[in-house]
Residue frames as qw, qx, qy, qz and C-alpha x, y, z in Angstrom:
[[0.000, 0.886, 0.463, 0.000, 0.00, 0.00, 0.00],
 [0.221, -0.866, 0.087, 0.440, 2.60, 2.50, 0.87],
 [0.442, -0.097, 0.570, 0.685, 4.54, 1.78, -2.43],
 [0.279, 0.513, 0.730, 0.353, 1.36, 2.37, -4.20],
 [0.273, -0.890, -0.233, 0.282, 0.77, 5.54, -2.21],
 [0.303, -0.547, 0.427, 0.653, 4.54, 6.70, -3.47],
 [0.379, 0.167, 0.743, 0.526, 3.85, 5.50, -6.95],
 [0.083, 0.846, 0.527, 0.023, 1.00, 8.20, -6.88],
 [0.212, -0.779, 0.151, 0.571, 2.98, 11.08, -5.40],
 [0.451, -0.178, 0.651, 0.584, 5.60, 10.05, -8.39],
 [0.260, 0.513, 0.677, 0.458, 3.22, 10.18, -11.13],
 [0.114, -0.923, -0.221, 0.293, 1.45, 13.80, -9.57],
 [0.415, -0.694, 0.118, 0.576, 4.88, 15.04, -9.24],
 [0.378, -0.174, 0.600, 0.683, 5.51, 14.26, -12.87],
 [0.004, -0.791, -0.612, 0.021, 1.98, 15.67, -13.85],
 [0.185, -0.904, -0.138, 0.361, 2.93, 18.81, -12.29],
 [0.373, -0.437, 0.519, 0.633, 6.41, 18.97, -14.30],
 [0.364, 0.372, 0.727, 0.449, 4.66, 18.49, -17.47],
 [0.025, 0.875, 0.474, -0.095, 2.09, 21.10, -16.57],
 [0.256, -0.724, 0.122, 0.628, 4.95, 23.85, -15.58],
 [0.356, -0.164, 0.605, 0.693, 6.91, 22.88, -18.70],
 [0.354, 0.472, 0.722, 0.360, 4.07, 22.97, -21.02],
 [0.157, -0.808, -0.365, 0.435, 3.08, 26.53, -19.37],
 [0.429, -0.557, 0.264, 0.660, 6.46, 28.16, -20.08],
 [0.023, 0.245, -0.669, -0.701, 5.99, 27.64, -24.15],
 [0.367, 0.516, 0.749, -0.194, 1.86, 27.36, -24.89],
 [0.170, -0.098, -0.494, -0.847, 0.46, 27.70, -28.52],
 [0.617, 0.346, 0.520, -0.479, -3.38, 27.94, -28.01],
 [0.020, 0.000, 0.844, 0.536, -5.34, 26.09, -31.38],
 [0.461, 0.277, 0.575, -0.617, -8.46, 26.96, -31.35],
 [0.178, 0.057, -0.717, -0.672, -10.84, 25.19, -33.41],
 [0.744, 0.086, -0.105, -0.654, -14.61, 23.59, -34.19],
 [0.692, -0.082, 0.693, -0.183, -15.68, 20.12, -33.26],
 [0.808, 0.272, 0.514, 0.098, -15.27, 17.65, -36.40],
 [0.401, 0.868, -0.227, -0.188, -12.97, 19.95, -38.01],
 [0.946, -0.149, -0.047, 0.283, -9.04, 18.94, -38.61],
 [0.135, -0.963, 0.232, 0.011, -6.57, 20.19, -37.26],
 [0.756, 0.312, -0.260, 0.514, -2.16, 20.10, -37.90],
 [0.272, -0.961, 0.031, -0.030, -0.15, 20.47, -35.33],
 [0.397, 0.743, -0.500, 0.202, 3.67, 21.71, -35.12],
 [0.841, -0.467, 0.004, 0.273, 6.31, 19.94, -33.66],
 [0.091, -0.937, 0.336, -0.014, 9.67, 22.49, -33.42],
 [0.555, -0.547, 0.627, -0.005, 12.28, 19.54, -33.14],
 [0.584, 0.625, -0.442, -0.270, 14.40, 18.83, -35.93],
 [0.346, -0.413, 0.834, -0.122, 15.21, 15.19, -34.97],
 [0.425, 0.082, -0.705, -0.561, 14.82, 12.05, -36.95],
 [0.403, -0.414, -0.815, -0.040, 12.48, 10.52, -34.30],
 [0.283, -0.271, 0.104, -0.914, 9.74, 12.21, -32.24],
 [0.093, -0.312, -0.935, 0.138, 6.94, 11.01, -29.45],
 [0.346, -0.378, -0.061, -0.856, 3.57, 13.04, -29.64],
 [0.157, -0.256, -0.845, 0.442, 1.68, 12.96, -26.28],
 [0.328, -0.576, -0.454, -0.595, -1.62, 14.03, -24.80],
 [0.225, 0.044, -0.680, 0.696, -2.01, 15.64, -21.70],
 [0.382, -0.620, -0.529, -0.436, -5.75, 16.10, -20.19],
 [0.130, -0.400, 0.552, -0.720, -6.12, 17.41, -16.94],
 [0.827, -0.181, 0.347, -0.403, -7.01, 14.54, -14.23],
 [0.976, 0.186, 0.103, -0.043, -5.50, 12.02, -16.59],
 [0.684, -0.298, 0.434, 0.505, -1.74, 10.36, -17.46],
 [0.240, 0.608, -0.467, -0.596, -0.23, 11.51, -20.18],
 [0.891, 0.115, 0.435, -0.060, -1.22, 9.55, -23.03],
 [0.276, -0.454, 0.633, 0.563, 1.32, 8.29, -25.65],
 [0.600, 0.560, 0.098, -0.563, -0.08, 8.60, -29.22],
 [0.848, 0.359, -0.120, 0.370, 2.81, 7.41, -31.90],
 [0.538, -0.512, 0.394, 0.542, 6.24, 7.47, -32.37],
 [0.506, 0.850, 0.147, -0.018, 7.01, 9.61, -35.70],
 [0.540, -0.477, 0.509, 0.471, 10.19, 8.74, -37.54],
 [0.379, 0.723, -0.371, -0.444, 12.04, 10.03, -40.82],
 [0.019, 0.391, -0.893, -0.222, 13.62, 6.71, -41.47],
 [0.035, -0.326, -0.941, 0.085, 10.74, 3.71, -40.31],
 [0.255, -0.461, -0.652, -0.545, 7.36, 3.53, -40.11],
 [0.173, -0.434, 0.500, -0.729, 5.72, 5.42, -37.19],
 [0.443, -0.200, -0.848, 0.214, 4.43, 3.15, -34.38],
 [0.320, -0.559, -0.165, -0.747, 1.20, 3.99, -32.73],
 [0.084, 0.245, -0.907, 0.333, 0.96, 2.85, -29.49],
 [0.493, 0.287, 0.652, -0.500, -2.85, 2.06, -29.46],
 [0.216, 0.009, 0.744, 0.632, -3.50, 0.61, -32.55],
 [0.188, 0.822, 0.526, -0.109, -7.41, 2.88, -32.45],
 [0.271, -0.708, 0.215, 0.615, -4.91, 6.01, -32.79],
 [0.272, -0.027, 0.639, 0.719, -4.37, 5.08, -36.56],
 [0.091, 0.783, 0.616, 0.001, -8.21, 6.24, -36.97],
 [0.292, -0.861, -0.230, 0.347, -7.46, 9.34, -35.43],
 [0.235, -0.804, 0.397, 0.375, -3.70, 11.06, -35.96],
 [0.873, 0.326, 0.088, 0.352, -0.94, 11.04, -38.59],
 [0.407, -0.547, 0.370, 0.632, 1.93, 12.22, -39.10],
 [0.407, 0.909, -0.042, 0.077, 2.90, 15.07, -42.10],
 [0.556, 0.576, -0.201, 0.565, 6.10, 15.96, -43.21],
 [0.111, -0.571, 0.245, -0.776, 8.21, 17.44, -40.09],
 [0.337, -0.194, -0.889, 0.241, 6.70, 15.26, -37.57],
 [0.291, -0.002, 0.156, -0.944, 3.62, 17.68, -37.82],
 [0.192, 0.238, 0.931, -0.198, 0.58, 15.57, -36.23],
 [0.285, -0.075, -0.459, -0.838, -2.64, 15.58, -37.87],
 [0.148, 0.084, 0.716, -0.677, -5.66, 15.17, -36.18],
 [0.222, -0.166, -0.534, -0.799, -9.07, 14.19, -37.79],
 [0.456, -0.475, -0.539, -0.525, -12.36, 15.25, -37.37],
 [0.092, 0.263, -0.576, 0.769, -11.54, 16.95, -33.48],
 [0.547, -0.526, -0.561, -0.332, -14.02, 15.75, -30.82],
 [0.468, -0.838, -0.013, -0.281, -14.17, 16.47, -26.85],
 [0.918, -0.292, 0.167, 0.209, -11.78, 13.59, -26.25],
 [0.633, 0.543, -0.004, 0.551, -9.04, 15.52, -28.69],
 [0.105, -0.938, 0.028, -0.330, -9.24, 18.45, -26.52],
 [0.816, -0.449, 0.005, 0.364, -5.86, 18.78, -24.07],
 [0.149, -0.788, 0.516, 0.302, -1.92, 20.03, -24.21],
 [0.839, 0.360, 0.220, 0.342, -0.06, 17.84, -27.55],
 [0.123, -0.882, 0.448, 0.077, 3.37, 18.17, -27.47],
 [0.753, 0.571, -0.325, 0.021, 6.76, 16.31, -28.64],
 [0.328, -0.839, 0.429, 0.068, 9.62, 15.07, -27.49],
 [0.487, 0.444, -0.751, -0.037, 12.75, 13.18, -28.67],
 [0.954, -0.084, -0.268, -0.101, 13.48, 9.79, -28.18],
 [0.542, 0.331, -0.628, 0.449, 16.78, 10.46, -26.53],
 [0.613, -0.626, -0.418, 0.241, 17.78, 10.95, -23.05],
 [0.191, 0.468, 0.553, -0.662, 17.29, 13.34, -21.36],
 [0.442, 0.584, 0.651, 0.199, 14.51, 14.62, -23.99],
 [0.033, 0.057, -0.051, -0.997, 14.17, 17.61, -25.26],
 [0.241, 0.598, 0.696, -0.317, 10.31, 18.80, -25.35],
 [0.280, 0.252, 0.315, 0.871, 9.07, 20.75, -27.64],
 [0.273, -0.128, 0.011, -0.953, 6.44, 23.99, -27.67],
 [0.204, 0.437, 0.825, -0.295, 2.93, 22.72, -26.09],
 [0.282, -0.219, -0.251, -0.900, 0.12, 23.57, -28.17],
 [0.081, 0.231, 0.771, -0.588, -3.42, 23.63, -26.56],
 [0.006, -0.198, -0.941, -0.276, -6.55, 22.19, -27.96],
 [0.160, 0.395, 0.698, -0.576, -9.57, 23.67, -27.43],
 [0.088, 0.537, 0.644, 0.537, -12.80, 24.62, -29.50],
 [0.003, 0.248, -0.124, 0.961, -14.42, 28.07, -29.92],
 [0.388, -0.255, 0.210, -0.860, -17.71, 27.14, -28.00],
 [0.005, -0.079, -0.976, 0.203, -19.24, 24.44, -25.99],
 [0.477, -0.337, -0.351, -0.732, -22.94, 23.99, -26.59],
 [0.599, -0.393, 0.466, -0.519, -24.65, 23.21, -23.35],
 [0.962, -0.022, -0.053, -0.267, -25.03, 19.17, -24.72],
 [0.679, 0.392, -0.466, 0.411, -21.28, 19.27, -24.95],
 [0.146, -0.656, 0.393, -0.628, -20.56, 21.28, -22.01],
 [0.811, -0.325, 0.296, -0.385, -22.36, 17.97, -19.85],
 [0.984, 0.116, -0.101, 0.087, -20.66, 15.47, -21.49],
 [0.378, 0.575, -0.485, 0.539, -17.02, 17.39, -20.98],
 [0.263, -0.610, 0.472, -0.579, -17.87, 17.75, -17.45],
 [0.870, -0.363, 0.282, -0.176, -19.16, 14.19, -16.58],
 [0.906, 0.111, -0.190, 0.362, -15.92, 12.70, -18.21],
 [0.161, 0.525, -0.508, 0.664, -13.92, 14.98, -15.98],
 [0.542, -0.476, 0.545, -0.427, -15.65, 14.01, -12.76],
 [0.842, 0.396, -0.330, -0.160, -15.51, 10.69, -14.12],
 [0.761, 0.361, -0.382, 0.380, -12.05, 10.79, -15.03],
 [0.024, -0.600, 0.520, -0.608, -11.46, 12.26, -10.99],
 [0.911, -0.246, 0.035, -0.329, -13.20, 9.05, -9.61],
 [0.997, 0.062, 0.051, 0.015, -11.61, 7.00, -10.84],
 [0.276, 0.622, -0.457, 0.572, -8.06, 8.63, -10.07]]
């Protein structure tokens, strides 16, 4: 129990680091449910990881986007969803509530480098959306 207890703190702590970092260098993106949307990735490197950050939830790991191989999604629904453009600029179709968050980059080395955070978000919630955004946030704080 008290590992599991640390294994929480750990994951917060690294939550919070993500959050700061992502602060420091934020592109907002605003856009319209079921539109599509391209975002940059700054980092001239022949491999790249694109992530999703949601507030209440882990980061979530999307693909791995490489100049040499084929890119490697790590949830094999993701190939619906995202690609990868020229540049290791993600592509994002047809943007729904669940799209919304911080998407950002980082290399594959050690330590990483990160790149600019851009930040998802659409230009107006209609009250049917507005309930569904909010019960998968208290949701997604249950069950944290």
């Amino acid at each position: 129990m008290k590992c599991l207890n640390i294994l929480k703190i750990m994951q917060l702590q690294l939550h919070l680091l993500i959050w700061c970092r992502a602060a420091e260098t934020l592109t907002d993106h605003l856009t319209d449910l079921g539109q599509n949307v391209t975002i940059n990735c700054d980092l001239d490197v022949k491999e790249v990881i694109w992530l999703l950050l949601k507030l209440l939830d882990p980061p979530v790991m999307i693909l791995l986007s490489s100049t040499t191989s084929a890119n490697f999604y790590f949830n094999k629904t993701f190939k619906q969803k995202y690609s990868v453009q020229s540049k290791h600029r993600l592509f994002i179709n047809n943007v729904t509530l669940d799209d919304l968050g911080l998407y950002y980059c980082l290399t594959t080395d050690f330590p990483p480098k990160y790149s600019d955070c851009t930040r998802l978000h659409i230009t107006e919630l209609t009250e049917k959306s507005k309930n569904q955004h909010n019960g998968r946030l208290l949701s997604s704080y249950l069950l944290s």
